[in-house]
C-alpha distance (Angstrom), angle and dihedral (degrees) to the residues before:
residue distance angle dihedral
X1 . . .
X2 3.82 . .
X3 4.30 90.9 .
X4 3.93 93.2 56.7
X5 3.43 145.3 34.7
X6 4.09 99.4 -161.3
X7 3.49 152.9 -45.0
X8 3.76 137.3 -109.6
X9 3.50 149.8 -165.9
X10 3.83 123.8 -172.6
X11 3.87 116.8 -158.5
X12 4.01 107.8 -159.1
X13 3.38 106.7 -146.9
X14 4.39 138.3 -159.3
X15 4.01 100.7 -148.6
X16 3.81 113.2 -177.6
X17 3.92 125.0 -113.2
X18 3.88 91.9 -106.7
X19 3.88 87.6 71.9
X20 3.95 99.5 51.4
X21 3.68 95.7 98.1
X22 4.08 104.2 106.3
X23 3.91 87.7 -135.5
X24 3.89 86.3 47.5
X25 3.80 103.7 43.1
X26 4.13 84.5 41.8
X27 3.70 95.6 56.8
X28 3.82 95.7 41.9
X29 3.97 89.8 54.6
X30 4.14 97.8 43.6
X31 3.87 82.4 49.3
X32 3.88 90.5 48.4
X33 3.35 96.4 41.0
X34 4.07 91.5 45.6
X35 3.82 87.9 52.6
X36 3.91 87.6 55.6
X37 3.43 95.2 56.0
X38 4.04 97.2 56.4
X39 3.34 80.8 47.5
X40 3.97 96.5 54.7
X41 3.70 106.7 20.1
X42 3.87 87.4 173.4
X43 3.88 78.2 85.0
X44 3.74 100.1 74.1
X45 3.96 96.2 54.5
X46 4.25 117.7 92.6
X47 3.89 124.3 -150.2
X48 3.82 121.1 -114.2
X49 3.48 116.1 -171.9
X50 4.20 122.0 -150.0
X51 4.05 109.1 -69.3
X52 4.25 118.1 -178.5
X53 3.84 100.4 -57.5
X54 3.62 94.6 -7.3
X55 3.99 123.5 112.0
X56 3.47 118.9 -138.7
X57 3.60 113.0 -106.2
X58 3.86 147.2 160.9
X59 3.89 112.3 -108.8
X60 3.53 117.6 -149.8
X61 4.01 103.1 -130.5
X62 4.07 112.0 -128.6
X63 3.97 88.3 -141.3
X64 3.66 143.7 -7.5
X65 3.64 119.7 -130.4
X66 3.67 113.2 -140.8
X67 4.04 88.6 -138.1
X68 3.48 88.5 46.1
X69 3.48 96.3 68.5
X70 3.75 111.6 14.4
X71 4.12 133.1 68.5
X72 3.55 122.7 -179.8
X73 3.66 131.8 -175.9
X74 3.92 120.5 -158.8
X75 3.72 137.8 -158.0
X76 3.70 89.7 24.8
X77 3.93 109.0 167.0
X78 3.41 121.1 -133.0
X79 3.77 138.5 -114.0
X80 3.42 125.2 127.9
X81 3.96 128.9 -46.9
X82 3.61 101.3 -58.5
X83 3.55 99.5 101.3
X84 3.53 84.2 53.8
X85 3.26 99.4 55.0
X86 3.62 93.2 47.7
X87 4.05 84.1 60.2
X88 3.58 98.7 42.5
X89 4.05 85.9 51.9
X90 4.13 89.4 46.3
X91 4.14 93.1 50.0
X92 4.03 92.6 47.0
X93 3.94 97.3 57.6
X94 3.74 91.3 48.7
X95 3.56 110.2 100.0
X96 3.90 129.6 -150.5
X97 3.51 119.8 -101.9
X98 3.77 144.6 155.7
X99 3.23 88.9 35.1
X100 3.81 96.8 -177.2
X101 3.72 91.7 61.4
X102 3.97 94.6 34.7
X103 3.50 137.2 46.7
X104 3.51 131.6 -126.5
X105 3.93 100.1 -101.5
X106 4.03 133.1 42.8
X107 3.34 135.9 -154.4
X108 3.80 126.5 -132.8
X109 3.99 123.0 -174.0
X110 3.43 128.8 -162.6
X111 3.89 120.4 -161.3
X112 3.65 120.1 -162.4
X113 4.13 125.5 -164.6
X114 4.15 116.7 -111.9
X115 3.67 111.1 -97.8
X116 3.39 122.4 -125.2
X117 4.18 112.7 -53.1
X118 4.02 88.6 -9.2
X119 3.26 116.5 139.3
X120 3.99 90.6 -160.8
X121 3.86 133.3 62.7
X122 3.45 132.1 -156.4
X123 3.98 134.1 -98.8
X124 3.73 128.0 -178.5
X125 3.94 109.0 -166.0
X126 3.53 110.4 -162.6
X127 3.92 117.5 -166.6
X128 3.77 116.3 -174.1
X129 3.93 113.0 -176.3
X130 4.15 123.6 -173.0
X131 3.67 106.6 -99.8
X132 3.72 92.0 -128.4
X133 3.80 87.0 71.9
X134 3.33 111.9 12.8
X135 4.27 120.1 60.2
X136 3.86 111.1 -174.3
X137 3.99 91.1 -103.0
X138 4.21 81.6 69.9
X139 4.37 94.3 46.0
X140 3.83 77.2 60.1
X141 3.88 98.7 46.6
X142 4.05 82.5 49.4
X143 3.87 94.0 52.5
X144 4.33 83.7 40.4
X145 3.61 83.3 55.9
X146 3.57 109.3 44.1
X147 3.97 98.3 39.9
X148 3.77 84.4 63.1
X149 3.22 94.5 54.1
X150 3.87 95.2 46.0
X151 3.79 82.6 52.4
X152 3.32 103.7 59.7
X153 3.88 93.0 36.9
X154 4.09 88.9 58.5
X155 3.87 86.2 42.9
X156 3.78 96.3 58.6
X157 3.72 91.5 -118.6
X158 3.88 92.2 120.3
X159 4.28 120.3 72.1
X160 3.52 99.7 164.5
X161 4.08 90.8 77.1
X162 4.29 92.0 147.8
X163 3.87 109.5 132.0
X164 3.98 117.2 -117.1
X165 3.59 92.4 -158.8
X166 3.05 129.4 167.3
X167 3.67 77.6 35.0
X168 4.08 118.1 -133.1
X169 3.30 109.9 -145.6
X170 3.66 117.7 -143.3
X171 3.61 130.6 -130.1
X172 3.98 102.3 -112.6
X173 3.65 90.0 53.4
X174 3.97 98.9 134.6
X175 3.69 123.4 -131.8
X176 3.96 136.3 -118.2
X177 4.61 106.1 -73.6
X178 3.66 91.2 -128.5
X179 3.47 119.7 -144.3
X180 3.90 92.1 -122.1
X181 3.82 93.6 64.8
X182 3.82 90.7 47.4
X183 3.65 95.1 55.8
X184 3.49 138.1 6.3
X185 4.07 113.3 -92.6
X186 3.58 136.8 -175.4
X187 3.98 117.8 -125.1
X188 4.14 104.1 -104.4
X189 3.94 85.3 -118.3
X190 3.50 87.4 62.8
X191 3.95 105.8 52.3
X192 3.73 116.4 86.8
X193 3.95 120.8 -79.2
X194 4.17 73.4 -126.0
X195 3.44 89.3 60.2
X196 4.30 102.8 39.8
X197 4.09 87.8 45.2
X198 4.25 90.8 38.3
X199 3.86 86.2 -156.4
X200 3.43 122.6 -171.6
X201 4.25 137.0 -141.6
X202 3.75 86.0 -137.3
X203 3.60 111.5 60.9
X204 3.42 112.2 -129.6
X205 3.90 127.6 -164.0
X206 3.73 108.9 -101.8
X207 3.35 107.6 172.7
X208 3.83 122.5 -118.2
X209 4.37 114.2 -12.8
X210 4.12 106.3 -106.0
X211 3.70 121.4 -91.8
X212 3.76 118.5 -152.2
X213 3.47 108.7 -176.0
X214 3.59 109.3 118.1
X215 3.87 103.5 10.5
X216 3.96 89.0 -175.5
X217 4.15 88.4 61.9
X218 3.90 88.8 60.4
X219 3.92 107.2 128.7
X220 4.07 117.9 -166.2
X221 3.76 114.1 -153.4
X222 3.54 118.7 -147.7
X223 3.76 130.5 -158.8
X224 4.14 127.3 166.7
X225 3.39 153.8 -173.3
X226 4.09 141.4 -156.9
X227 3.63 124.5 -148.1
X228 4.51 112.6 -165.2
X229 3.46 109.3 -127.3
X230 4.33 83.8 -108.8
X231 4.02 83.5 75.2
X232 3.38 94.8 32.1
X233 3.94 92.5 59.9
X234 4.17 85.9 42.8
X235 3.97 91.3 52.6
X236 3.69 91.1 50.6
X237 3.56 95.1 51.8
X238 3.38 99.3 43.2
X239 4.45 85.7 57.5
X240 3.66 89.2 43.9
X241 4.18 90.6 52.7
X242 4.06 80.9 45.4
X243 3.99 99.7 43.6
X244 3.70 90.7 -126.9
X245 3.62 128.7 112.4
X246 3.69 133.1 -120.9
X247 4.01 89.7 -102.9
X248 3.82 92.4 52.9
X249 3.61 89.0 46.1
X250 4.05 93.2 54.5
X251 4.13 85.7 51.0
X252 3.50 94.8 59.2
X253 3.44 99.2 34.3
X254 4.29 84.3 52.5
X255 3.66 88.9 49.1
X256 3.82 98.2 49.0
X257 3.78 82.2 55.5
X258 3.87 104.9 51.0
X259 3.68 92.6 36.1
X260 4.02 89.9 64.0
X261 3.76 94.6 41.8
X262 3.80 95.2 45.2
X263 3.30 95.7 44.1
X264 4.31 84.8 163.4
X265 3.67 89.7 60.4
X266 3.66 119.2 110.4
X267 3.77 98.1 -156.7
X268 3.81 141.7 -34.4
X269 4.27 130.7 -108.1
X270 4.07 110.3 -149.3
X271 3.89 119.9 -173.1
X272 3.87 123.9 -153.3
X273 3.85 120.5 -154.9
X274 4.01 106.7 -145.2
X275 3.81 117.5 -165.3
X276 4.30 110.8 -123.0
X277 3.61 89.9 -162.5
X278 3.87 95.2 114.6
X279 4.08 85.2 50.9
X280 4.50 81.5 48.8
X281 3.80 99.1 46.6
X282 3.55 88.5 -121.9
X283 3.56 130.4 156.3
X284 3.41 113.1 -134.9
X285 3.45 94.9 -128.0
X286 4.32 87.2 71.4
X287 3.53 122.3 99.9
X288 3.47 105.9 -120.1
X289 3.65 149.3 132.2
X290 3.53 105.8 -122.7
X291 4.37 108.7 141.4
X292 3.37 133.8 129.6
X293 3.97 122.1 -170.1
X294 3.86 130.7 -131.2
X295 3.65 119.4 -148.5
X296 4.04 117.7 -142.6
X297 3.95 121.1 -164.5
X298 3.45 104.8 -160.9
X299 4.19 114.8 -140.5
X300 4.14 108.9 -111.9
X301 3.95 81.0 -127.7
X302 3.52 95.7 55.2
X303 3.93 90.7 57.3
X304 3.70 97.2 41.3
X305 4.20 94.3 50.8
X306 4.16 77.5 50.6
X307 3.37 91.8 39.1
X308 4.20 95.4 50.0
X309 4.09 95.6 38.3
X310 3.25 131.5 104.1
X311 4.03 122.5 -118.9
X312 4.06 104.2 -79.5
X313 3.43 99.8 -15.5
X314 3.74 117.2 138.4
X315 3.91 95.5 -99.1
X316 3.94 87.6 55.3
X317 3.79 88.1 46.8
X318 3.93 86.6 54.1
X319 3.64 93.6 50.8
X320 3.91 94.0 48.1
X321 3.89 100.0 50.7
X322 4.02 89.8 43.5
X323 3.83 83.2 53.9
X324 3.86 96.6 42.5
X325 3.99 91.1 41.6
X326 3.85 90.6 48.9
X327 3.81 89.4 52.6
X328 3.57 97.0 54.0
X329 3.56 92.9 47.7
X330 3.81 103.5 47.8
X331 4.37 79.8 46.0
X332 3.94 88.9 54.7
X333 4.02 91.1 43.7
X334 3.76 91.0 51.3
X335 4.08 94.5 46.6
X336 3.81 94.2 46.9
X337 4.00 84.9 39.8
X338 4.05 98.9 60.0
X339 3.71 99.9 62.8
X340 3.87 87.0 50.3
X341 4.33 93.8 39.8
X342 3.51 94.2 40.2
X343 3.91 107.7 -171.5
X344 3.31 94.5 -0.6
X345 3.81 102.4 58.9
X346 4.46 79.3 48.4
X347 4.10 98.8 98.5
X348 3.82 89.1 -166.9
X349 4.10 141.1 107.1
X350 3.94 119.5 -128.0
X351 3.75 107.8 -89.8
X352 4.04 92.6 -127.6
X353 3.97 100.4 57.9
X354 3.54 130.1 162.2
X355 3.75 104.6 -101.4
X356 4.21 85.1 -142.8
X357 4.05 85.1 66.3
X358 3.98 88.4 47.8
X359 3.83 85.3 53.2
X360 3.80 88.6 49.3
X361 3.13 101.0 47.0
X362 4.00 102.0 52.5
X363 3.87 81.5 43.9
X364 3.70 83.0 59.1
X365 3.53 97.8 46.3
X366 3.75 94.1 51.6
X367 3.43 94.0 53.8
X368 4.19 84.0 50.7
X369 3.94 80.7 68.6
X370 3.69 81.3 -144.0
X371 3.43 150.7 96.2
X372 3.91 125.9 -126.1
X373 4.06 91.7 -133.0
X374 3.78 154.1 -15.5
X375 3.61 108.9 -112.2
X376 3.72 144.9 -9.2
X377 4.31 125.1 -132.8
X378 3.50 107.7 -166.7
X379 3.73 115.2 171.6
X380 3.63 117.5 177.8
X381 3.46 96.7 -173.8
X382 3.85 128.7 -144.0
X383 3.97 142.8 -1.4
X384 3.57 120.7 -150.7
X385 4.20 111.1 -154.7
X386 3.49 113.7 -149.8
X387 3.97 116.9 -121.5
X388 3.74 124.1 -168.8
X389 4.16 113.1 -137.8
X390 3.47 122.2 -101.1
X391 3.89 132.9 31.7
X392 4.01 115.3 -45.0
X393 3.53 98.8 157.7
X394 3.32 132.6 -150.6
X395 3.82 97.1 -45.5
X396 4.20 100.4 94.0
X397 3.66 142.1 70.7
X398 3.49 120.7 -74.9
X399 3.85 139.0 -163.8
X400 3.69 107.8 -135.2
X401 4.14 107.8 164.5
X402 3.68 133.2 -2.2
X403 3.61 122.9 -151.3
X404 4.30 132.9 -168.7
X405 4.02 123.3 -151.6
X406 3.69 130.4 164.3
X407 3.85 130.3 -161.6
X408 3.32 110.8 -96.6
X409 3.87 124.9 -92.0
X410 3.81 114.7 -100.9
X411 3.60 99.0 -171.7
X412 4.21 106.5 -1.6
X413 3.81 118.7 65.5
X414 4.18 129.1 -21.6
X415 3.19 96.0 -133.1
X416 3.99 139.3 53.3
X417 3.83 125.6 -175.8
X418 3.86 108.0 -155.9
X419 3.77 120.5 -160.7
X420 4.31 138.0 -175.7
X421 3.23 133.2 140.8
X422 3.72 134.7 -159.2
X423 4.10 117.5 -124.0
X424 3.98 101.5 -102.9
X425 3.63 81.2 -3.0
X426 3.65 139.3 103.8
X427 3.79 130.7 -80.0
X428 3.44 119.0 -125.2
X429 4.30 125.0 -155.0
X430 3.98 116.6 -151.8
X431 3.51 113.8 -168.7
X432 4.17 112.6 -170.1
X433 3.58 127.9 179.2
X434 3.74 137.3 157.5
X435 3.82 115.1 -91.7
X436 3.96 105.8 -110.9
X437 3.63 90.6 21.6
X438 3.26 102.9 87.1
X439 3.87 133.7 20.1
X440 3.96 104.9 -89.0
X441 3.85 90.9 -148.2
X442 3.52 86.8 51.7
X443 4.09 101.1 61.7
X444 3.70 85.2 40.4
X445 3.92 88.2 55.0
X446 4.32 84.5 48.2
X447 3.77 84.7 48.7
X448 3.91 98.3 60.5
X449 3.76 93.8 32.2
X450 4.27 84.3 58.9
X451 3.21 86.1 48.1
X452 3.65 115.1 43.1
X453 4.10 88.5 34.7
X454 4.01 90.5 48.5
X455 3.84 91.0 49.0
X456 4.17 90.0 51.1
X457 4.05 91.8 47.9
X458 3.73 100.2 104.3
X459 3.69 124.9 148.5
X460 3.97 124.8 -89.6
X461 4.21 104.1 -102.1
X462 3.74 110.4 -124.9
C-alpha cells in the first residue's frame, strides 16, 4: 500500500511433550494450518497490481505449496524474545512476489526445546498478511482460527489427521471483500497531495525525511514488551478510575516520552488506525482489510505542560487525561462522521493500485523532505482462546501471549506502537521503526519508559 509492506501477529504458544517429534509436531501444524484455510479461503488468492493494459486483480492460486509459504526453525533454545524479534524483523522485509504461485501471507514457526522437567515446549507462530488484504484485526482472526484448531488436534477431538499438502485449492474458494466494494473510495491519485502527505500548520518532529532509493534494502527494527495479566488488570483500572482508555493512555504516555528526549521539538503528530468493519458488515472474525486512519495534531501547550512536569505529579496527570480525553473524542467525531462524509471522511488508498503510483508517490514524499507523522498507536485489542469443557490436562496446545508488529513505514510515520492482548492473558507492546529512521537508543528509551511507567499505573485506593 506504498507506506507498508505487511502486518503480523505472532501467537506464542505451550505445546505438550507428546508433540515434539519433528514428524509429529509437522503433521499437527499442516493439519492446523489446512483447517485454517477452509476456514478462510480468502487465503489462497494472490494480489496483482495494474500492468500496461492489464487490470489489477486478485488471482485465485491453483495450489499452495507448503514450502512456499511456511519456514520453521527447530530446536531453538530459549531465552527471552530476541529470537523472536529477530524473526518478526526477517518476515517484514520480505516482500510479496509471484503472486500466482504464492499467496499473500507466510507463515514462520519457531520451535523451542523443553526446559528442564517441563512437560511443554515453546512455539512462536508468526502470521504476516499483505496489507492490501489483511488489517491487523484479520492476523488476529488467523491466530483465533488456527489455535482452535491446534486445540482440538492436541485434544483428540480431530480423526481426519491426513495431510492436504501441497494443498489443491478448489474452485469455490471465495476471494478477499475489498474495501472498495464495501464503500465507495476515491483512487489514491485522486485525493489531495494535502491529504497523501497529511501535513500539518504546526510542524511536528518527524524524525528523519524518507529515502527511497533501494526499497528492497529497507530494514524494520523491532523491539517489545510483555505486560502479566496482574499489571494488565492494574492498568485497566487505573483508565477506568480516569475515564480514558488504554489507547489514550499509550498517547500520552508516548508523548511524555518524546517531549523530554526532544527537548528541540515543537510538538508531536500521532495517527490512530480505526477498524470500518461495523460500516462493512463484517465479522471480525474475516480477514479483511477494512481501516481507516485518524490524524491527531497535538497543541504546542499540551507538549510543553508534558514536557515541564514532573513524573506523576498532578500537572502531568492533567496533561495525560486532556490528551487521552481529546483522543477519544476526535475517534468518536470521525466514526459518527463517515456515514455522513462518505468517501471523504475514508483516509485510505484503493487496495488494487498501480504499483507506478506507489513509486510516485514515495518519490513525492521524499522530495516533501518530510514525514506525514510522529508515531503510530495501533491497538487491536483482544484474543479470545478457545477451551473445550471439562478437564484435559496438561496434554494440549495452549495460547500463552499474543503479540502485533507492522513493517515499517517507508514514507508515513517512524514510529509504530503495536498492541494485543490475550483474554486473562498478558498484553504485549511492539514497537517497529525503520533502521536509520529513527535514533535506535531512542525506541529503546520508549521501550523501558512503557514499561517501567505501565508497571507503576495502578489505580487510586478509595
Amino acid at each position: 500500500m506504498g507506506h507498508y509492506n505487511n502486518c503480523a501477529v505472532i501467537g506464542t504458544y505451550r505445546f505438550p511433550n507428546s508433540l515434539v517429534a519433528s514428524d509429529i509436531f509437522l503433521d499437527t501444524l499442516k493439519h492446523a494450518l489446512a483447517k485454517t484455510i477452509d476456514r478462510h479461503p480468502e487465503l489462497c488468492y494472490g494480489i496483482h497490481h495494474r500492468s500496461g493494459e492489464e487490470p489489477a486483480h486478485l488471482y485465485r492460486i491453483p495450489e499452495l505449496k507448503w514450502d512456499d509459504i511456511v519456514e520453521v526453525e527447530e530446536d531453538l533454545v530459549e531465552n527471552g524474545d530476541p529470537i523472536l524479534e529477530k524473526a518478526a524483523s526477517r518476515i517484514h522485509d520480505r516482500r510479496f512476489t509471484d503472486q500466482y504461485n504464492r499467496p499473500a501471507w507466510t507463515l514462520s514457526v519457531l520451535k523451542y526445546q523443553s526446559q528442564g522437567d517441563s512437560n511443554l515446549f515453546r512455539v512462536d507462530i508468526i502470521f504476516a498478511g499483505h496489507h492490501g488484504v489483511a488489517d491487523g484485526g484479520s492476523c488476529l482472526a488467523f491466530q483465533k482460527t488456527i489455535q482452535a484448531y491446534l486445540y482440538q488436534d492436541s485434544a483428540g477431538q480431530e480423526q481426519d489427521r491426513v495431510s492436504r499438502w501441497p494443498y489443491a485449492v478448489p474452485d469455490t474458494a471465495s476471494s478477499p471483500i475489498l474495501l472498495e466494494d464495501k464503500m465507495p473510495l476515491k483512487p489514491f491519485l485522486d485525493l489531495p497531495v494535502v491529504a497523501k502527505v497529511a501535513d500539518t500548520i504546526l510542524d511536528p518532529w518527524t524524525a528523519n525525511p524518507p529515502t527511497v532509493l533501494n526499497k528492497d534494502s529497507l530494514h524494520t527494527q523491532v523491539a517489545s514488551l510483555t505486560l502479566p495479566f496482574a499489571q494488565v488488570t492494574d492498568v485497566l483500572a487505573y483508565c477506568r478510575q480516569r475515564g480514558i482508555t488504554l489507547t489514550g493512555l499509550l498517547h500520552g504516555l508516548i508523548l511524555i516520552y518524546l517531549s523530554k528526549a526532544l527537548p528541540q521539538a515543537q510538538t508531536f503528530r500521532g495517527s490512530t488506525p480505526i477498524s470500518l468493519r461495523a460500516f462493512t458488515g463484517t465479522s471480525t472474525d474475516e480477514i479483511v482489510n477494512h481501516i481507516s486512519s485518524i490524524y491527531h495534531d497535538w497543541k504546542p501547550e499540551h507538549i510543553s505542560l508534558l514536557r515541564r512536569s514532573s513524573e506523576k505529579s498532578s500537572e502531568e496527570n492533567e496533561a495525560i487525561s486532556i490528551i487521552a480525553q481529546s483522543f477519544q473524542d476526535e475517534v468518536r467525531a470521525e466514526m459518527k462522521a463517515i456515514p455522513i462524509r462518505g468517501p471523504e471522511a475514508v483516509f485510505i488508498a484503493r487496495i488494487l493500485e498501480n504499483p507506478a503510483s506507489i513509486d510516485e508517490m514515495c518519490l513525492a514524499a521524499e522530495k516533501s523532505a518530510k514525514r506525514s507523522t510522529t508515531y503510530e498507536v495501533s491497538n487491536v485489542g483482544l484474543l479470545k482462546a478457545s477451551e473445550l469443557n471439562g478437564d484435559v490436562g496438561g496434554q494440549v496446545v495452549r495460547l500463552e501471549r499474543a503479540m502485533f508488529t507492522q513493517s515499517a513505514m517507508m514514507t508515513g510515520c517512524p514510529l509504530n506502537c503495536s498492541v494485543v492482548s490475550v483474554a486473562h492473558g498478558p498484553l504485549a507492546i511492539t514497537l517497529t521503526w525503520l533502521e536509520g529512521v529513527v535514533d535506535d537508543a531512542i525506541v529503546y528509551g520508549l521501550r523501558d519508559f512503557l514499561s517501567r511507567r505501565l508497571s507503576t499505573a495502578t489505580p487510586e485506593k478509595a
